[in-house]
C-alpha positions in Angstrom: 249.5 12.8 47.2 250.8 11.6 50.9 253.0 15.0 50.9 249.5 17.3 49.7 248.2 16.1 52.9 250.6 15.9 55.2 250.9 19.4 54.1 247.4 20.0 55.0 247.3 18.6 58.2 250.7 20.8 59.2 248.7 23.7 58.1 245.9 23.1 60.4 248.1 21.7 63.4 249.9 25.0 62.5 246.8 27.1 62.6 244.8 25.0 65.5 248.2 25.8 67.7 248.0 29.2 66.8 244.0 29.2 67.9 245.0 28.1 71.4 248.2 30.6 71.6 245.5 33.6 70.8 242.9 32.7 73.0 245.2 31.7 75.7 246.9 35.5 75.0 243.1 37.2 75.4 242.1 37.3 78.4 238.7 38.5 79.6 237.7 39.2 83.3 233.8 38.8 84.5 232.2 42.2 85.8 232.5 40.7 89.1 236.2 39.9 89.3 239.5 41.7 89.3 242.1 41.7 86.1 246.0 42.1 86.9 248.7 41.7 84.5 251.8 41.7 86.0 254.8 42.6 83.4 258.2 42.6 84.1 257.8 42.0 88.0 255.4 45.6 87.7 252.0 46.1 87.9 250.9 46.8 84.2 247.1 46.9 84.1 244.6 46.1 86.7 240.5 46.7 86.8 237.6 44.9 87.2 235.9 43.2 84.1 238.8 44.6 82.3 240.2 42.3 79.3 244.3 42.6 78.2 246.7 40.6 75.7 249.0 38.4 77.5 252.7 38.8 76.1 254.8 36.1 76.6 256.3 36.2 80.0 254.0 38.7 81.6 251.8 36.8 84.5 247.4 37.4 85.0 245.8 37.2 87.9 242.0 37.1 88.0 240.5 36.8 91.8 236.9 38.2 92.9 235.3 41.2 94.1 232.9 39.8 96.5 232.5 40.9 100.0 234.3 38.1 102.1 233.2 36.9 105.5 235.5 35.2 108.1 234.3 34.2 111.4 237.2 34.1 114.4 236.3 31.5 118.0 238.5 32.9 120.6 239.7 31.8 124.0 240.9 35.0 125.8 241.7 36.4 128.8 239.5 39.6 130.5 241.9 42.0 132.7 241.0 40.5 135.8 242.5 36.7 134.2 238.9 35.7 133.8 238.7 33.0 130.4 236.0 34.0 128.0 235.1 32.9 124.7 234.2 34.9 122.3 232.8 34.3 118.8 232.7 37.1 115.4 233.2 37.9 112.4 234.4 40.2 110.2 233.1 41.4 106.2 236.1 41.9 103.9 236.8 42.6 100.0 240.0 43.3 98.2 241.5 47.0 98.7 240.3 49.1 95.8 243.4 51.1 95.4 246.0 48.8 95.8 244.6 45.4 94.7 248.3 44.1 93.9 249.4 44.4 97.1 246.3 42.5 98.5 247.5 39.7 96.0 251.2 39.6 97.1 250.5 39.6 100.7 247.5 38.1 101.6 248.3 35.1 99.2 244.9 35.6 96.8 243.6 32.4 94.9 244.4 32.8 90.9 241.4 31.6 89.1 243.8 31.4 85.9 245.6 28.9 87.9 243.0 27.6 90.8 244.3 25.7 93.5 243.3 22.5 94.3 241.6 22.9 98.1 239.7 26.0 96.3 236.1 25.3 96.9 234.2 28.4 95.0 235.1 30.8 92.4 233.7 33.5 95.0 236.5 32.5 97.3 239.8 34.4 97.6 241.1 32.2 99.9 242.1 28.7 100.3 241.8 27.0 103.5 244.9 27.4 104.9 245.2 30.8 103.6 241.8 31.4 105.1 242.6 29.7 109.0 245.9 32.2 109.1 243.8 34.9 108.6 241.4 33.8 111.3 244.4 33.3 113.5 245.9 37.3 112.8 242.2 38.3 113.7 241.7 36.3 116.4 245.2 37.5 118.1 243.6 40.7 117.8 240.9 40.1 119.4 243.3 38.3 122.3 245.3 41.6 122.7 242.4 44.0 123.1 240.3 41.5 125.5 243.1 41.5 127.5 242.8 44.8 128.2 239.4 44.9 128.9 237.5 43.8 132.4 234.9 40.9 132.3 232.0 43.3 132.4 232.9 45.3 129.6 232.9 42.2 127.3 229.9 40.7 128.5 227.5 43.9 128.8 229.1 47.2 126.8 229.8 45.0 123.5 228.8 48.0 121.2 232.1 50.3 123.0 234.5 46.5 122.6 233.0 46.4 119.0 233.7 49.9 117.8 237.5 49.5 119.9 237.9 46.0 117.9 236.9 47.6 114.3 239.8 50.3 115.1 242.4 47.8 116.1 242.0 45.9 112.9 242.7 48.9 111.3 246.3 47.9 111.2 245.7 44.5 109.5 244.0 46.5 106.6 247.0 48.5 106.3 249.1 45.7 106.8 247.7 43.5 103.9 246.2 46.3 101.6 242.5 44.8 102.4 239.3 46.7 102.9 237.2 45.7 106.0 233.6 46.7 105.8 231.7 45.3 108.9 232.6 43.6 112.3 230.8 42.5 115.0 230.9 40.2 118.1 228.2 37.8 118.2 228.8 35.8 121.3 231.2 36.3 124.5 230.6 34.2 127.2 233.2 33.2 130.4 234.0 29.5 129.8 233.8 27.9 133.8 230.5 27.3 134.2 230.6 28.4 137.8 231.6 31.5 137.3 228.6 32.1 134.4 225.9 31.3 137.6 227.8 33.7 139.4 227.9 36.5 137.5 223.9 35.6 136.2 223.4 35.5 139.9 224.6 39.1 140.2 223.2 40.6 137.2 219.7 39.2 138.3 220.3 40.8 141.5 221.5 44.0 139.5 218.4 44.0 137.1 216.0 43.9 140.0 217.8 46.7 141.5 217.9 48.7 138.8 214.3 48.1 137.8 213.0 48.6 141.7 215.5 52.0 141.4 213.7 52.4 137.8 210.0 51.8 139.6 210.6 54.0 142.8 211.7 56.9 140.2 208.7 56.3 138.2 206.2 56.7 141.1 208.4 60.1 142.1 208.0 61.0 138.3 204.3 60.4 138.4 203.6 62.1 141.9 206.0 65.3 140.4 203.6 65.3 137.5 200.8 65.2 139.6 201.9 68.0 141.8 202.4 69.9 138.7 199.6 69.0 137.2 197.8 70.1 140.3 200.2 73.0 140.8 199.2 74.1 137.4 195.3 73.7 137.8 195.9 76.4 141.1 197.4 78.5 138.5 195.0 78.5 136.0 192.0 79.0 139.0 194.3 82.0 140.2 194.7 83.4 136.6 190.8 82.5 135.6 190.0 84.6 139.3 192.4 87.2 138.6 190.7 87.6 134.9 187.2 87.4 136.5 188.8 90.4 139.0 189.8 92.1 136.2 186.7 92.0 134.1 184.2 93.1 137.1 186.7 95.8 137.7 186.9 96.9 134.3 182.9 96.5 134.1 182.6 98.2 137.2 184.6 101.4 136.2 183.1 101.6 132.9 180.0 101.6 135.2 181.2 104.6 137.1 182.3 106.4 133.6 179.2 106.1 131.9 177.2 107.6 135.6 179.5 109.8 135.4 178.8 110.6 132.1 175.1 110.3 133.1 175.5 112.8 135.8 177.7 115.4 133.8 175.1 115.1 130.9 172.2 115.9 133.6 174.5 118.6 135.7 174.6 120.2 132.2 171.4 120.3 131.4 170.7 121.5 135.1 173.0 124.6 134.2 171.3 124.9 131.1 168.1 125.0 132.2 169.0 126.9 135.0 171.1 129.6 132.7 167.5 129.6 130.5 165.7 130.3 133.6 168.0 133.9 134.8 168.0 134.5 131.2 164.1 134.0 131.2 163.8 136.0 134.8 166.0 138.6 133.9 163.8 139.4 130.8 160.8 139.3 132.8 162.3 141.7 135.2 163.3 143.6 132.4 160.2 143.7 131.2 158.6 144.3 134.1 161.0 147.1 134.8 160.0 148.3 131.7 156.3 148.3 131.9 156.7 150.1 135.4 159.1 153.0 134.0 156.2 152.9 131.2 153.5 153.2 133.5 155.7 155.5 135.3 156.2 157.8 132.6 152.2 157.7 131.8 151.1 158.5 134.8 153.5 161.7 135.0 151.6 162.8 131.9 148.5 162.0 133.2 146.1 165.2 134.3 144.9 165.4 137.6 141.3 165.5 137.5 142.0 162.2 135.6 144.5 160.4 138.5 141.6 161.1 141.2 138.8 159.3 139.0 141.5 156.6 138.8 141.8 156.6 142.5 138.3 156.8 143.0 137.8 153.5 140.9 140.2 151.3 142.6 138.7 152.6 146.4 135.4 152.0 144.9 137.1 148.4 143.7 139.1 147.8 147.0 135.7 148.5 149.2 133.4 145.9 146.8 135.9 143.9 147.6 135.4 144.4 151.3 131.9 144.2 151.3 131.8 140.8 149.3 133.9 139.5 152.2 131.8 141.2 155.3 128.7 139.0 153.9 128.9 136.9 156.7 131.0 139.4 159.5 129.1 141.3 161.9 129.5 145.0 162.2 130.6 146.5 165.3 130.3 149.8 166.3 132.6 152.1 168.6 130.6 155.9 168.8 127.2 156.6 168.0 127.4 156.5 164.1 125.5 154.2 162.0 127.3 151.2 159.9 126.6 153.5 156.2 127.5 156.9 158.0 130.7 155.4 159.0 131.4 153.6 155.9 131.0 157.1 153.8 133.5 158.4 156.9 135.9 155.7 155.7 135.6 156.0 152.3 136.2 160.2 152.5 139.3 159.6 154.5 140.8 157.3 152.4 139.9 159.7 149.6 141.7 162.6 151.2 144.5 159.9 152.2 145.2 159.1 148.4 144.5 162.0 146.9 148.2 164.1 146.4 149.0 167.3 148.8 149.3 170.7 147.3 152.1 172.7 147.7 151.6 175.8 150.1 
């Protein structure tokens, strides 16, 4: 009975031992946190949130992804000797390519095997690890200020940024790290004197600047005005010019349409006048006619008949006197009477009109 159990209880020693071997040979990282397996001194497998069997001998490392933040407090030197101190940070994460090389040089915390000063699961470094980091960034920072004068630090800080992002291009080279973000937040000259001084001067520069910035404003303003102004003349000229324009254009269409006025009534003119010789040149036709008519009747008119004719119109043409001597006096120059010389008259005008015969 005492070997039945002992027995057992080998069994399950046996099978609780190989429990711990498996799950300590599974190993699973979190979606957030890089997987190595290092076999042989080489690189086997590596991801993030990856999970691999661990073979006896090979070595896992399981470190973060997060984006890392270091801050750097430098005492440096401007190019004119000046001491500043300057204050930044910098955003970092674990080089996506080569995250091996990350873990071999920058000395990344295990969290199979945390150490002991490890205060966060987030954290990759430990605090040693993390103050020589600080100090390779901030001798960075040393070199570049150095080259740099005092106003460049303190007033173009986006130029010193963007030249302090590619000078720490090297240390991501260097130790296979990815840097995402750096900035400066503070630079400021350490002797106090020196700070009044150059407040004293950029006070002085500002109200320079912004009496420069006013005086150019008021020329701004008075150029717009005299453009403004300028451009009012212009459109009066252009509004006069259109007006110019439009009475011209009025008045020759004026002019066309009398002109068209006066052709019409110089037409009508001709025409009537052309209707008129037309009209007078058929009345003298006409006329000319009739007389070449009467012409030709009187030629075949007999002669006992032309002198009663003739005899009519003198007896015609001296009624006609006598209805006009109603009033007249008659005057006498022989010894005749008024009716003796009358029938005298009227038998010479007789013998007068009447037509010669041949001899």
């Amino acid at each position: 009975m005492t070997a039945i159990v002992s027995l057992v209880l080998g069994i399950a020693a046996s099978a609780l031992m190989i429990g711990v071997a498996a799950r300590r040979a599974y190993v699973v990282a979190q979606p957030d946190e890089w997987l190595l397996c290092v076999r042989n001194g080489r690189l086997a497998h590596a991801g993030v949130g990856i999970s691999v069997w661990r073979l006896p001998g090979d070595v896992v490392v399981r470190f973060t992804t997060t984006l890392q933040r270091v801050t750097f407090t430098v005492e440096a030197l401007s190019s004119e000797r000046l001491a500043v101190s300057i204050d930044g940070f910098v955003l970092w994460s674990v080089s996506e390519t080569e995250p091996y090389q990350t873990y071999q040089r920058l000395g990344v915390a295990n969290l199979e095997a945390p150490a002991a000063d490890l205060k966060s699961a987030r954290h990759l470094l430990t605090g040693p690890q993390y103050r020589a980091f600080q100090q390779i960034l901030g001798a960075t920072v040393q070199r570049l200020a150095a080259t740099r004068p005092l106003e460049a630090l303190l007033l173009r800080q986006d130029v010193w940024v963007a030249d302090l992002r590619e000078a720490f291009r090297a240390i991501e080279s260097e130790v296979a790290i990815a840097i995402h973000q750096v900035d400066v937040v503070r630079v400021r000259p350490t002797d106090e004197a020196l700070v009044k001084l150059l407040a004293a001067k950029v006070e002085e520069r500002v109200r320079s600047e912004a009496a420069v910035e006013r005086a150019e404003a008021r020329r701004t303003e008075a150029e717009r005005e005299h453009a403004l102004r300028l451009a009012e003349i212009e459109r009066e000229r252009q509004t006069r010019i259109r007006a110019d324009e439009a009475a011209r254009e009025h008045a020759l269409a004026e002019e066309a349409r009398n002109l068209e006025v006066a052709k019409a009534v110089s037409e009508r003119e001709e025409l009537a006048l052309v209707a008129r010789l037309d009209r007078l040149r058929r009345e003298a036709e006409a006329q000319r006619d009739a007389a070449t008519a009467i012409a030709s009747a009187e030629e075949g008119k007999s002669q006992p008949v032309r002198d009663h004719e003739l005899s009519l119109r003198v007896a015609d043409k001296v009624g006609e006197a006598l209805r006009g001597l109603k009033e007249a006096r008659w005057v006498t120059v022989n010894d005749e009477n008024p009716v003796a010389s009358l029938v005298g008259l009227l038998s010479s005008a007789k013998d007068l009109a009447a037509p010669k015969k041949a001899a």
